[in-house]
C-alpha positions as CSV (number, residue, x, y, z in Angstrom):
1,X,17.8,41.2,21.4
2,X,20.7,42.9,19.0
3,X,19.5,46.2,17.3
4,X,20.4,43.7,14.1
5,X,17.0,41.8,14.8
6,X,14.9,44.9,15.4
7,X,12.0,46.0,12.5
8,X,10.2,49.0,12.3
9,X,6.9,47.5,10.3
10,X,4.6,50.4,8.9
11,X,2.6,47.8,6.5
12,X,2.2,43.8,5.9
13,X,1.4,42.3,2.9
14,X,2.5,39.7,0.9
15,X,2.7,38.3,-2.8
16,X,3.6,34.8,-3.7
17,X,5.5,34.8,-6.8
18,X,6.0,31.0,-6.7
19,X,3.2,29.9,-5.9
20,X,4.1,26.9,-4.0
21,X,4.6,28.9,-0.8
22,X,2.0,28.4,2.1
23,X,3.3,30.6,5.1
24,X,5.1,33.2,5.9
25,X,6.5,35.3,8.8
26,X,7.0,39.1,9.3
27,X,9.6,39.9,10.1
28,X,11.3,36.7,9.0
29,X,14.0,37.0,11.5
30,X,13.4,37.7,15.2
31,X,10.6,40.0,16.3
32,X,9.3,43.1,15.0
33,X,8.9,46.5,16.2
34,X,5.1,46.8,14.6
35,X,3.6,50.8,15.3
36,X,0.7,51.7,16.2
37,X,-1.8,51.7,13.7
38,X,0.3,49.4,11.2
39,X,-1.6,48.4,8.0
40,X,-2.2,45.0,7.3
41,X,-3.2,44.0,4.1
42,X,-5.4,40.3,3.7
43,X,-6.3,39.5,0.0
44,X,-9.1,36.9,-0.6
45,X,-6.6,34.0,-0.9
46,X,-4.7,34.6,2.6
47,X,-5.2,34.6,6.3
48,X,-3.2,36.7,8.5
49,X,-2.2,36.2,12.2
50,X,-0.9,38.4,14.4
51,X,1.3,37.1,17.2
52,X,2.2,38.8,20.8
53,X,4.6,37.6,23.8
54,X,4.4,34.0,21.4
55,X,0.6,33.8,21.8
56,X,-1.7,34.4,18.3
57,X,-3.6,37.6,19.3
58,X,-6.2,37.7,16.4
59,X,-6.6,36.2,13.3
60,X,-7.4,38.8,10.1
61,X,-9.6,37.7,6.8
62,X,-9.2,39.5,3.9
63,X,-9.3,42.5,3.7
64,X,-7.1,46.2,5.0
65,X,-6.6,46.0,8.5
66,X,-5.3,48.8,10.8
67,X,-3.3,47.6,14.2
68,X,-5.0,49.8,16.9
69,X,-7.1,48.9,19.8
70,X,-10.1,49.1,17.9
71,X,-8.7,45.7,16.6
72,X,-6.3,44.0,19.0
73,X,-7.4,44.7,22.4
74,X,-4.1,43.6,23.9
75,X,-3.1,47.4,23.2
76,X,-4.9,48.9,25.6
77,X,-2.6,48.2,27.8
78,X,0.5,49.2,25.9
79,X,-1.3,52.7,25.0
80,X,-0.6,53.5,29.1
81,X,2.7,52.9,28.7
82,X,4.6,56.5,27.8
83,X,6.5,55.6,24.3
84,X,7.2,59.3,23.3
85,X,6.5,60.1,19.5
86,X,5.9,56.6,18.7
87,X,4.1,53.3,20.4
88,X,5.9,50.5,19.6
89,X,4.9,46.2,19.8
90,X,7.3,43.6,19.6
91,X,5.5,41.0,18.0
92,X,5.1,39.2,14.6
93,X,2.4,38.0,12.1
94,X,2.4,35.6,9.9
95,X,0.6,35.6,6.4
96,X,-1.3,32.5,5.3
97,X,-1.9,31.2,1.9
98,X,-5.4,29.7,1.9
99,X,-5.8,28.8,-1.8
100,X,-5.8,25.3,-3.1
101,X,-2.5,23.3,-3.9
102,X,-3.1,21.3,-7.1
103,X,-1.4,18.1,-8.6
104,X,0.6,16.9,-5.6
105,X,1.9,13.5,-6.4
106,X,1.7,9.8,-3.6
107,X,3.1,6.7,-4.9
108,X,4.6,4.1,-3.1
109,X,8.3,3.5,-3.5
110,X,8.3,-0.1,-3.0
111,X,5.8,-2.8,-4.3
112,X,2.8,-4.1,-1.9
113,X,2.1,-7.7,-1.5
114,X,-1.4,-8.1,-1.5
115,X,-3.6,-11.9,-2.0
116,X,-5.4,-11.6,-5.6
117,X,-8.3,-14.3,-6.0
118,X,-7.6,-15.3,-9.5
119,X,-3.6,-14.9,-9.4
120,X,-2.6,-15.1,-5.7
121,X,-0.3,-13.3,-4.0
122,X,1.3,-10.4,-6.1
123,X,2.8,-7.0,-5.7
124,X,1.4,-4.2,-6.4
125,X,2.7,-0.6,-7.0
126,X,0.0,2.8,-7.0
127,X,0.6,6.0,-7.7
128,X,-1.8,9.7,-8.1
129,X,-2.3,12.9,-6.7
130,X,-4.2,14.9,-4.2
131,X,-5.1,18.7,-4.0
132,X,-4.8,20.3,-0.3
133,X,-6.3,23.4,1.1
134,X,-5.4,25.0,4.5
135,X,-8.6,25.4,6.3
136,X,-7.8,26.2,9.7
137,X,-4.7,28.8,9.5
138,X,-3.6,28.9,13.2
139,X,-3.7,25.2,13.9
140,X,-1.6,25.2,11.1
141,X,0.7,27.4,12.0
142,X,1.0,26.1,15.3
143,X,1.2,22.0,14.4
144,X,3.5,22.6,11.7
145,X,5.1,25.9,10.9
146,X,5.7,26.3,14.4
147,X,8.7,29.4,14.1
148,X,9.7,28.9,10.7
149,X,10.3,31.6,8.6
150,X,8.3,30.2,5.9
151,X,6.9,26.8,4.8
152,X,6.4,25.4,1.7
153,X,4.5,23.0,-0.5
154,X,7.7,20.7,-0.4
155,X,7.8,20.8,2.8
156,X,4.4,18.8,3.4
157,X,3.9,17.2,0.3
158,X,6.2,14.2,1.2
159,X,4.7,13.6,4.0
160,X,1.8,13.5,3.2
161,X,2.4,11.7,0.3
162,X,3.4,8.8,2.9
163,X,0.6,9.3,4.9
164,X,-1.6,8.3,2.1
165,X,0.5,5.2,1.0
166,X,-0.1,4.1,4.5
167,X,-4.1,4.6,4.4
168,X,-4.0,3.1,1.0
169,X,-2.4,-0.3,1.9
170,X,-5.0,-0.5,4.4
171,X,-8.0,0.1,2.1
172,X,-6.6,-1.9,-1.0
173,X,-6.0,-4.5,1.3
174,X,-9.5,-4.5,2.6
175,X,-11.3,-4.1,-0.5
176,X,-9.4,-5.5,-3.3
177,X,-10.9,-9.1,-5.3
178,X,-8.3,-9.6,-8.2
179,X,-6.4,-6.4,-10.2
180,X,-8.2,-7.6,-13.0
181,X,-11.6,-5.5,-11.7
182,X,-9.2,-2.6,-10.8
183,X,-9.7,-0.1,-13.5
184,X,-13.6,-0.2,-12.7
185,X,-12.9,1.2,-9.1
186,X,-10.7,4.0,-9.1
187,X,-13.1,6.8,-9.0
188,X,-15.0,4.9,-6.3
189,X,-11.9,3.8,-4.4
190,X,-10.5,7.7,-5.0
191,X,-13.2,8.6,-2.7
192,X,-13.5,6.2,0.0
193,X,-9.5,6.8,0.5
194,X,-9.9,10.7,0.2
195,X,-13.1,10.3,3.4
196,X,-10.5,8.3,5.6
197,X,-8.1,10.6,5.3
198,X,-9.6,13.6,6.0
199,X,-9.3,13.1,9.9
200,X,-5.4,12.9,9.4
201,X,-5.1,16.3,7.3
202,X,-7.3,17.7,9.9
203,X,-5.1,17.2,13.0
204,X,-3.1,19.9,11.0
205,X,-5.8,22.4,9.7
206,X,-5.7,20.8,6.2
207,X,-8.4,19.8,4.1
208,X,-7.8,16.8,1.4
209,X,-10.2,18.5,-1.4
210,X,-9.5,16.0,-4.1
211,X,-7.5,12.4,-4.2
212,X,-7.2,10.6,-7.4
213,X,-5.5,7.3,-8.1
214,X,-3.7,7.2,-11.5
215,X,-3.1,3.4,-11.7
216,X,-2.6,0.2,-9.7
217,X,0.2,-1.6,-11.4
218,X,2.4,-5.0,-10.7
219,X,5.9,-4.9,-11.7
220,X,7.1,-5.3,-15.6
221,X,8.5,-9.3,-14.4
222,X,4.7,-9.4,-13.7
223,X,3.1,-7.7,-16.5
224,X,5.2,-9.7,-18.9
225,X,4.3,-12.6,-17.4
226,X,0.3,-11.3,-17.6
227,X,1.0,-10.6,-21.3
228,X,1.9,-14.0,-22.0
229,X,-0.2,-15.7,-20.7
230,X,-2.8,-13.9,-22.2
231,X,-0.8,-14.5,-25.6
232,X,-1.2,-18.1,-25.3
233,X,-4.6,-18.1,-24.7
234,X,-5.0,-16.3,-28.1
235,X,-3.6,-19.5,-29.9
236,X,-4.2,-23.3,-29.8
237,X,-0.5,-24.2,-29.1
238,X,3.2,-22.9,-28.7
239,X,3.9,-23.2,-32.6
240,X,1.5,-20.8,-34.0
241,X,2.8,-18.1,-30.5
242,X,6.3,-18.8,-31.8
243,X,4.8,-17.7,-36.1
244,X,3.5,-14.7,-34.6
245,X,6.7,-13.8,-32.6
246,X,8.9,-14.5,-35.7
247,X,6.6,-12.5,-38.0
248,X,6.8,-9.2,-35.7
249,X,10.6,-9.7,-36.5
250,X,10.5,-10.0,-39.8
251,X,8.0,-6.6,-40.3
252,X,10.8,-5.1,-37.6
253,X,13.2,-5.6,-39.7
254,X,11.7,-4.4,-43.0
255,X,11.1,-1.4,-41.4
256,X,14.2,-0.5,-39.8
257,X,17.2,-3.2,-41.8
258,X,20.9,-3.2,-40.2
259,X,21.1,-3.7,-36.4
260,X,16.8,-4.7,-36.6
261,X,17.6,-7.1,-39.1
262,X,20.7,-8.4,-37.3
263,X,18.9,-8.7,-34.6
264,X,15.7,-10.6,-36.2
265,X,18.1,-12.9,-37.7
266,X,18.8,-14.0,-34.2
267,X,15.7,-14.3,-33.0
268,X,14.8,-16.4,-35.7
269,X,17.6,-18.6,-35.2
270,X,16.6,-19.5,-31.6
271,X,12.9,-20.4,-32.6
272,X,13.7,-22.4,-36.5
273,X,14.2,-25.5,-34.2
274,X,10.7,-25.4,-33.4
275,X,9.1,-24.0,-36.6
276,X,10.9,-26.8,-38.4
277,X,9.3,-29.6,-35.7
278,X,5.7,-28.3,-36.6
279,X,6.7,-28.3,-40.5
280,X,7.6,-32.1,-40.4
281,X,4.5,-32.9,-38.0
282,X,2.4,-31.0,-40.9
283,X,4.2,-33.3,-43.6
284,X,3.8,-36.1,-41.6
285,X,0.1,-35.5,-41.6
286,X,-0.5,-34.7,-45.5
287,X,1.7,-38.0,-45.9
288,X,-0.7,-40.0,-44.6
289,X,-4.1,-38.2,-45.9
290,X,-3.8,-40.3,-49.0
291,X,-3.7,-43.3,-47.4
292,X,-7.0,-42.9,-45.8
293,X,-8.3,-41.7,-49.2
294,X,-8.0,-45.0,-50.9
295,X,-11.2,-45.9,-49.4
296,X,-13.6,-43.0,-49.2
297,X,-16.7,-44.7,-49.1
298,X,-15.8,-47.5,-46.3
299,X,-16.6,-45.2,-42.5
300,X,-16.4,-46.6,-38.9
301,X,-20.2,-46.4,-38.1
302,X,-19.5,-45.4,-35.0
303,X,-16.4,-42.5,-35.3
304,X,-17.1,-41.8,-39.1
305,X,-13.4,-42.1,-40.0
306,X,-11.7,-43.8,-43.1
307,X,-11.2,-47.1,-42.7
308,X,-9.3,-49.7,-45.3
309,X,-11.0,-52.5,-46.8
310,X,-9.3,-55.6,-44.6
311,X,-10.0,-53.7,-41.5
312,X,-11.3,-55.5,-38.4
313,X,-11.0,-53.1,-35.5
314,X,-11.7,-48.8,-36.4
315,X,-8.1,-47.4,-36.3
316,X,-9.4,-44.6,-34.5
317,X,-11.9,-45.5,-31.7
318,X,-11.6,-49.9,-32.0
319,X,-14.8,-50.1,-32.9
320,X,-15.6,-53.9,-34.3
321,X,-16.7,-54.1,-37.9
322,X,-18.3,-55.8,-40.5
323,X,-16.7,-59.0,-41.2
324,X,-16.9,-58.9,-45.6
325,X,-16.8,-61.7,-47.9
326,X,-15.2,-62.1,-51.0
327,X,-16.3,-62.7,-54.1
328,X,-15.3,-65.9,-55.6
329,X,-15.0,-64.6,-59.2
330,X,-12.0,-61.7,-58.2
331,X,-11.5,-62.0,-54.5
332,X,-13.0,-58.0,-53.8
333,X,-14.8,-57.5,-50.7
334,X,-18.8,-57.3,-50.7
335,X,-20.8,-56.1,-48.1
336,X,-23.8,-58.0,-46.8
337,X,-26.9,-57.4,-49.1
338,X,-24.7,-57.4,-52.7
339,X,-26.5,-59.7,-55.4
340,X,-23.3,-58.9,-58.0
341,X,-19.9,-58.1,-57.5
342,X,-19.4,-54.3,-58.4
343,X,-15.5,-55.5,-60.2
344,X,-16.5,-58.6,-62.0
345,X,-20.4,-58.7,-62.2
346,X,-20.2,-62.1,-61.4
347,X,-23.4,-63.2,-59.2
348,X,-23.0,-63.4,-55.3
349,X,-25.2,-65.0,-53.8
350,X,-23.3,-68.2,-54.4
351,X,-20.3,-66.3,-52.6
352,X,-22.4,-66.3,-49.6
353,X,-25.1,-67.3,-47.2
354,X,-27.3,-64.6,-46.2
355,X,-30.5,-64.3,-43.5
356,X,-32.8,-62.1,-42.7
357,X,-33.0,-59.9,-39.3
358,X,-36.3,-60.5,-37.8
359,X,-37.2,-57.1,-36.8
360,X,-35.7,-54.7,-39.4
361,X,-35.7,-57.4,-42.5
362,X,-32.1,-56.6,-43.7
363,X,-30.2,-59.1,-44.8
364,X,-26.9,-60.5,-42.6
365,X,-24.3,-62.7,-42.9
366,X,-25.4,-66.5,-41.8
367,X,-23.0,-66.5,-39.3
368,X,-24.0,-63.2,-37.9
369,X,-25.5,-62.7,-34.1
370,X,-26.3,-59.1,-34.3
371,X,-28.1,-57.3,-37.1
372,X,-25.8,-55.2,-38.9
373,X,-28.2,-52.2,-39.4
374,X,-30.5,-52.1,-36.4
375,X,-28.3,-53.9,-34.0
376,X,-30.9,-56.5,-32.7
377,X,-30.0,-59.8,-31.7
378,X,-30.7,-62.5,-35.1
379,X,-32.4,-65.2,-32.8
């Protein structure tokens, strides 16, 4: 080894400025020349490791540590070996950070099919975050540091980012009914996902300490098309959807006139042909409310609508009614049981032939089969 990779290391400690840094080796290029009785310095967040020949020797907690045999018993063997003035190791440590790693974001890139019982199949896109903690440092070091100089959060979290979209396909797929229930099982969900995944961080001497999942969403094609349908099932019809669309316009555009207004004027434009087909269905309607009122006391007995005086048949349901007579003085129509005519006052019972139902005792027309008020047969 060149005299360029050679370090003389009196003392080992470490401070991570960043923050985002989980490992790192000393010296960070080649071996180091580490004396006898070397200090080593573990604060309450770290783990350090001290490596000889490639093999981990010992592995420090916190605390100050002083590289002797009394510690590493490997040396008692180096300390019969004649070094003059000074007892050198080759070897290296590496310094572990053992605190928590906060707000590491998963999502998944793509959308997920899944089946929804209510909407059928639809895609679905999650996203959250997870907190990791390194619990075992020398598994760690020797699964995924390996000889690295040092090793990041970055370096990990996209992985594991896609080892949880994996486990999460598996367990929304398994326990998902319809995305309209979703909001109601996140916190649940969020911990049935962070218990299967803990055998996966621990292959690498990780521990998944908290997994949260921020929202299960479908695409904006499908949300819009959510929204409206929803939107129509605040209204009775198409007509009073299209009001309410054109009357958002209008308030946009008295707020913000000039390219809102421009634009409301177009939007108005395409939905007019519409808003005029309800107005002339509306006019149609109060047309022909007055000619129902010419009769207001004559009712189908059995619908209760209007009906005209020279009606047979109810224009509404075809019900069969009462067959009138007139009165021979002015021609008006008289119902069964009328002694004078209401217009003339001339007497009707000349007009007419009348008899008398023989189980309620109103009086029917002659000719009549069925009582007209209790519906019994005449004879």
């Amino acid at each position: 080894m060149g005299a360029n990779n050679v370090f003389f290391l009196e003392l080992i400690e470490w401070f991570d400025d960043s923050g985002q840094e989980i490992a790192r080796r000393f010296p960070q290029e080649g071996s180091g020349e580490i004396k006898y009785g070397a200090q080593m310095v573990v604060r309450e967040s770290q783990a350090g490791i001290f490596f000889y020949n490639g093999k981990a020797v010992h592995v420090f907690g916190p605390g100050r540590h002083t590289l002797k045999t009394a510690n590493i018993p490997i040396l008692n063997k180096i300390m019969g070996i004649p070094w003059g003035l000074e007892s050198p190791l080759r070897a290296e440590a590496y310094m572990i950070n053992t605190k928590v790693f906060p707000n590491l974001k998963w999502g998944t890139r793509e959308p997920v099919a899944f089946k929804d019982s209510e909407l059928g199949l639809i895609r679905l896109r999650a996203y959250g975050m997870f907190n990791i903690q390194v619990v075992q440092p020398l598994l760690f070091i020797n699964s995924l540091v390996g000889t690295m100089a040092s090793f990041s959060v970055a370096d990990l979290s996209e992985y594991l980012g896609k080892v949880i979209v994996s486990r999460f396909n598996d367990f929304l797929g398994e326990n998902m009914d319809t995305i309209l229930n979703l909001p109601s099982r996140y916190e649940g969900w969020s911990d049935g996902l962070r218990q299967r995944l803990q055998d996966d961080f621990r292959h690498f001497g990780l521990s998944l300490n908290q997994l949260y999942i921020n929202a299960i969403t479908p695409p904006p094609e499908v949300q819009k098309a959510m929204d409206d349908k929803t939107k129509l099932g605040m209204f009775e019809d198409m007509n009073k959807l299209m009001q309410l669309k054109a009357a958002s316009a209008m308030e946009k555009a008295a707020a913000n006139p000039g390219a809102a207004g421009d634009s409301m004027g177009m939007g108005v434009g395409f939905m007019m042909p519409a808003l005029m087909a309800q107005a002339m269905q509306l006019a149609g309607q109060a047309s022909q409310a007055p000619q129902a009122s010419q009769a207001p006391g004559l009712q189908c007995p059995e619908c209760r609508q209007p009906i005209r005086q020279d009606d047979r048949f109810c224009p509404s349901c075809g019900h069969q009614l009462v067959v009138f007579e007139q009165c021979r003085g002015c021609g008006k129509n008289l119902a069964p049981g009328t002694r004078f005519c209401p217009r003339c006052g001339q007497q009707a019972g000349s007009a007419r032939e009348t008899v008398k139902c023989p189980s309620c005792g109103q009086e029917n027309l002659a000719s009549s089969t069925f009582c007209n008020h209790c519906g019994e047969r005449m004879a």
